[in-house]
C-alpha positions as CSV (number, residue, x, y, z in Angstrom):
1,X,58.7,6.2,65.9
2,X,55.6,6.8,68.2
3,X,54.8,9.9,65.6
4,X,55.2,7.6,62.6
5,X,51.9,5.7,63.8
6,X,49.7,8.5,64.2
7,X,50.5,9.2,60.2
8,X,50.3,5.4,59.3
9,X,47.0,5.4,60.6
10,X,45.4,7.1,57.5
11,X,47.5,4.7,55.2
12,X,46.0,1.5,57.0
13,X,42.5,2.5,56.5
14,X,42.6,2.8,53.2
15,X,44.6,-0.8,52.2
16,X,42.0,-2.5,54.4
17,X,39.8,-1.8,51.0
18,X,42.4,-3.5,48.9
19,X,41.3,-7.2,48.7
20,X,39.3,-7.8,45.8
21,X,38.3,-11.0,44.2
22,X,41.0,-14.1,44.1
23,X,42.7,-13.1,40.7
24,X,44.3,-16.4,40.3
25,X,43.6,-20.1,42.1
26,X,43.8,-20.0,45.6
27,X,46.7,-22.2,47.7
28,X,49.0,-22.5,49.6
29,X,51.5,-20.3,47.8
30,X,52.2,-17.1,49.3
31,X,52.3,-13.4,48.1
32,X,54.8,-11.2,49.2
33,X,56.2,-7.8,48.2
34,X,60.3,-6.7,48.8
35,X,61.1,-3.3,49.0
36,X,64.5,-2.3,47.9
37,X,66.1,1.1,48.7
38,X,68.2,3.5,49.8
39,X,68.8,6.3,52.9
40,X,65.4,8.1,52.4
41,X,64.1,4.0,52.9
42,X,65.4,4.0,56.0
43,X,63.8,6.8,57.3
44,X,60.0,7.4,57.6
45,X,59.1,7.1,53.6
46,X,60.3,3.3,53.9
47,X,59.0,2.7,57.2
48,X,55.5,3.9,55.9
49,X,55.7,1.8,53.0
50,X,56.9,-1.4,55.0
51,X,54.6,-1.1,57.4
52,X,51.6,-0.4,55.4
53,X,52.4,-3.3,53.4
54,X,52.2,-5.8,55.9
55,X,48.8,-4.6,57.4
56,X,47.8,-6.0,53.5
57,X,46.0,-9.9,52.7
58,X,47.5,-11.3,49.6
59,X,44.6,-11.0,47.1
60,X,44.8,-14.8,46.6
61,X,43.2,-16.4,49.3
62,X,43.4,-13.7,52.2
63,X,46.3,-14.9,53.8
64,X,48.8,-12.0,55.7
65,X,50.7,-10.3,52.7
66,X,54.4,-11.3,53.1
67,X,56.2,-7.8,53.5
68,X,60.0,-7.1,53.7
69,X,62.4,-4.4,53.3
70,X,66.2,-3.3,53.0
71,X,67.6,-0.3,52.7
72,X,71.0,1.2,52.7
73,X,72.7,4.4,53.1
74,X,74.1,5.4,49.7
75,X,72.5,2.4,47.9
76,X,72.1,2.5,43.8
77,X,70.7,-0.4,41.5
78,X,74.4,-1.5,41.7
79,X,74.3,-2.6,45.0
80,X,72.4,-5.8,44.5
81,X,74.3,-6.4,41.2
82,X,77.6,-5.7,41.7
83,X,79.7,-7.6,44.6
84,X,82.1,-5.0,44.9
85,X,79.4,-2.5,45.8
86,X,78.2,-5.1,48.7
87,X,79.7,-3.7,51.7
88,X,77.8,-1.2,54.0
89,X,79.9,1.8,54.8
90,X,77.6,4.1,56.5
91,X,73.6,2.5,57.5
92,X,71.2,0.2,56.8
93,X,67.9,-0.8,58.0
94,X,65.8,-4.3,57.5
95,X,62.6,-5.3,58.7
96,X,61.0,-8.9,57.5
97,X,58.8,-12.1,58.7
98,X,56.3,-9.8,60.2
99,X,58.1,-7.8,62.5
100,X,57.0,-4.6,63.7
101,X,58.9,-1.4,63.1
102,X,60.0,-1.0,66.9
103,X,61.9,-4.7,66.5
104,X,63.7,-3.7,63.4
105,X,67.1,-1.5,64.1
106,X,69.4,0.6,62.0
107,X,73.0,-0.9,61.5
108,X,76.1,-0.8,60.0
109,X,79.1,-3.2,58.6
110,X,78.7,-5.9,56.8
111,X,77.5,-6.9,53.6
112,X,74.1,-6.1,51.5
113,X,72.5,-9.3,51.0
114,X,71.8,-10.7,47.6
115,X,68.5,-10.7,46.0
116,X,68.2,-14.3,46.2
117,X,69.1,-14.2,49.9
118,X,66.2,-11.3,50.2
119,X,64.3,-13.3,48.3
120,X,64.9,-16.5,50.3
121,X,63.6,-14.6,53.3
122,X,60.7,-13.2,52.0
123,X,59.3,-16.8,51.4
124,X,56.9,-16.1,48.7
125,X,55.9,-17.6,45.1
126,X,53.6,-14.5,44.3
127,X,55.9,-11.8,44.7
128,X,56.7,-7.6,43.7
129,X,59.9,-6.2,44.1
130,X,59.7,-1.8,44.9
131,X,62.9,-0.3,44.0
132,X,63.1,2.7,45.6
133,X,66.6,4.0,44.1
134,X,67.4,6.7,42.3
135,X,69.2,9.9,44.4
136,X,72.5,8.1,44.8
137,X,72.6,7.7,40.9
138,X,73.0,11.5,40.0
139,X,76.3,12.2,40.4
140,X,77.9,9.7,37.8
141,X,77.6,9.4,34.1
142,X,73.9,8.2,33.1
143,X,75.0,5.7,30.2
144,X,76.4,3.6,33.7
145,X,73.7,4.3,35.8
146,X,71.0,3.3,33.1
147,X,72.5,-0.2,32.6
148,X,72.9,-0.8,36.1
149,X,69.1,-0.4,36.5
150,X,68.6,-2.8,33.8
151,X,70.8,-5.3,34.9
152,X,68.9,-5.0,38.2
153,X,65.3,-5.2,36.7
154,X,66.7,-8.5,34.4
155,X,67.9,-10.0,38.0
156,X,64.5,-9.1,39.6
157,X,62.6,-10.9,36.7
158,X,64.8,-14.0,36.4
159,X,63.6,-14.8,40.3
160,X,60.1,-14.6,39.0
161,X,59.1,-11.3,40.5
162,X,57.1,-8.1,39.5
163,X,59.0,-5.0,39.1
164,X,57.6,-1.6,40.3
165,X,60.2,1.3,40.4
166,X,59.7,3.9,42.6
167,X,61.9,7.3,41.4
168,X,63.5,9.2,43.2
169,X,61.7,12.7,44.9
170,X,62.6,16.0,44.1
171,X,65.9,17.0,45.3
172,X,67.1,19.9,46.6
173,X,68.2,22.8,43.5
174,X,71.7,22.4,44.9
175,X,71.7,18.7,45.7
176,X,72.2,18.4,42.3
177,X,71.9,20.8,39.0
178,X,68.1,20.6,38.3
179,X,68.7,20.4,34.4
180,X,70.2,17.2,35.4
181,X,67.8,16.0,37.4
182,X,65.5,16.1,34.7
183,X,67.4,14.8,32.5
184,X,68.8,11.7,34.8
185,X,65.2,11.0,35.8
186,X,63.6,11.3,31.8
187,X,66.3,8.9,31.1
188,X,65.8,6.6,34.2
189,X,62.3,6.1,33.6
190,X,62.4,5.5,30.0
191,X,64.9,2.4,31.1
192,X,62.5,1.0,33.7
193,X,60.0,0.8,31.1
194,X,61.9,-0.6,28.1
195,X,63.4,-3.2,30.3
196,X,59.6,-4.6,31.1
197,X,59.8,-2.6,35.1
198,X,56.8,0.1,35.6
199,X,57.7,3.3,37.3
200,X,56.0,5.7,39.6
201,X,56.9,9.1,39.3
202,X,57.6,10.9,42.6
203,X,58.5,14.4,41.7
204,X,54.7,15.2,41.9
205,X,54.7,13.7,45.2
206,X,57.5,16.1,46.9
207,X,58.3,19.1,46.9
208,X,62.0,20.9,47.3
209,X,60.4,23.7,48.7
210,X,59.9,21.5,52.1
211,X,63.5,20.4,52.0
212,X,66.7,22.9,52.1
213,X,68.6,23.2,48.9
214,X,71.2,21.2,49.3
215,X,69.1,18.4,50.6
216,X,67.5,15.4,49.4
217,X,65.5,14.1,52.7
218,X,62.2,15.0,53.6
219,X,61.3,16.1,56.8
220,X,59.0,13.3,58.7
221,X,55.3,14.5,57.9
222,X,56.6,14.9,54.0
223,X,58.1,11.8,53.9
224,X,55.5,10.5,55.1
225,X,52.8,12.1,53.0
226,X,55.5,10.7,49.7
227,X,55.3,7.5,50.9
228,X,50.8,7.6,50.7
229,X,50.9,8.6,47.9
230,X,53.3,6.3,46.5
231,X,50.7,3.8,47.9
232,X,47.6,5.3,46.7
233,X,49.0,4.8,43.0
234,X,50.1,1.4,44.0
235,X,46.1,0.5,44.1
236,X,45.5,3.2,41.3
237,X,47.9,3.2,38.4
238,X,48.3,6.4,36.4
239,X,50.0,5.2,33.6
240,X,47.6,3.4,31.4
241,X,48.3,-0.5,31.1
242,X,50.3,-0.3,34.0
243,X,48.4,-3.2,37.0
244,X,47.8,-2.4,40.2
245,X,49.8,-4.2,43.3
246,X,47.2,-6.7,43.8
247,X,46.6,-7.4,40.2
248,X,50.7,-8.3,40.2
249,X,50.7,-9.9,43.8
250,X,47.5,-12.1,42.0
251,X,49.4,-13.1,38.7
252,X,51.7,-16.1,38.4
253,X,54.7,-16.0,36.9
């Protein structure tokens, strides 16, 4: 963990830059973002995101940006959707209300929470849901998969948030075929976008050559590196028409 701050340091320098002019009426509503994801989450990628996040000031008014996160070992869009999907059989890891990443342990048992509880928790009336999912969706048929992930983006809307999702990194060549890789994430992201969600692409931010081939978790300093530059296009959309975090965390809804 000690490590993971001399990285993060880089990462906090350049969101202190974020804030720019209210985008909306300032009050006493609060902006917040929820991160949703699965075992790489739980390692450094999500605990560079998290914790970046809350160093931010909602662009409405200044206040502390409300971060949270959960992420579970295994996880898929069906997780928060589907009841029967609920129960944590291996990890998971939450952090929330401002806690620092050395008061926010991995567990196991239980059950995921539902959005609205995650939502609940997060407290916010501004808010932008990351889903960080994709890897645990490869192995089953895509047809499934793909109407999972909309079902999840539909929930996400209907609580009034933003939808950014965040694919999946480049897996090892033996993880899983890499024909199908390409083909599972051409299909994925061509859901996310019909379904009203925008997507950042991560294969350009990883590389398999850093992992081995039957792997899909980076080692720290790549995971790390992933997570910035997931960030950096978080303030600076590639896709044209797509907003930037604070434009979202600055719109109501």
């Amino acid at each position: 963990m000690k490590r993971i701050a001399v990285f993060l340091f880089a990462a906090f320098a350049a969101l202190a830059a974020w804030a720019p002019p209210s985008l909306a009426q300032a009050g006493d509503d609060r902006a917040g973002v929820l991160i949703l994801g699965d075992s790489n989450s739980e390692g450094p990628f999500g605990l560079t995101l998290y914790d970046a996040l809350r160093s931010m000031r909602d662009p409405v008014g200044g206040k502390k940006l409300n971060a949270a996160i959960y992420a579970k070992c295994g996880a898929g869009a069906r997780d928060w959707i589907n009841k029967d999907y609920a129960k944590i059989i291996c990890t998971a890891w939450e952090c929330s209300n401002d806690r620092i990443l050395a008061e926010c342990e991995h567990f196991n048992g239980g059950e995921t929470p539902t959005l609205q509880e995650l939502y609940d928790n997060l407290d916010a009336a501004r808010k932008v849901t990351l889903v960080a999912l994709g890897l645990n969706m490869l192995g089953y048929g895509s047809d499934i998969h793909m109407d999972e992930a909309a079902q999840l983006i539909a929930a996400i809307k209907k609580a009034g948030s933003a939808c950014v999702w965040v694919g999946p990194p480049q897996a090892g060549a033996k993880f899983f075929p890499l024909l199908g890789q390409a083909r599972f994430l051409a299909a994925l992201k061509d859901t996310v976008i019909k379904n009203g969600c925008q997507f950042i692409d991560s294969t350009d931010k990883t590389d398999r050559a850093d992992i081995p081939e039957k792997e899909d978790h980076y080692p720290e300093d790549k995971a790390i590196a992933w997570a910035n530059r997931v960030l950096e296009e978080l303030r600076n959309p590639l896709t044209p028409g797509d907003r930037s975090l604070n434009q979202l965390l600055g719109a109501k809804r």
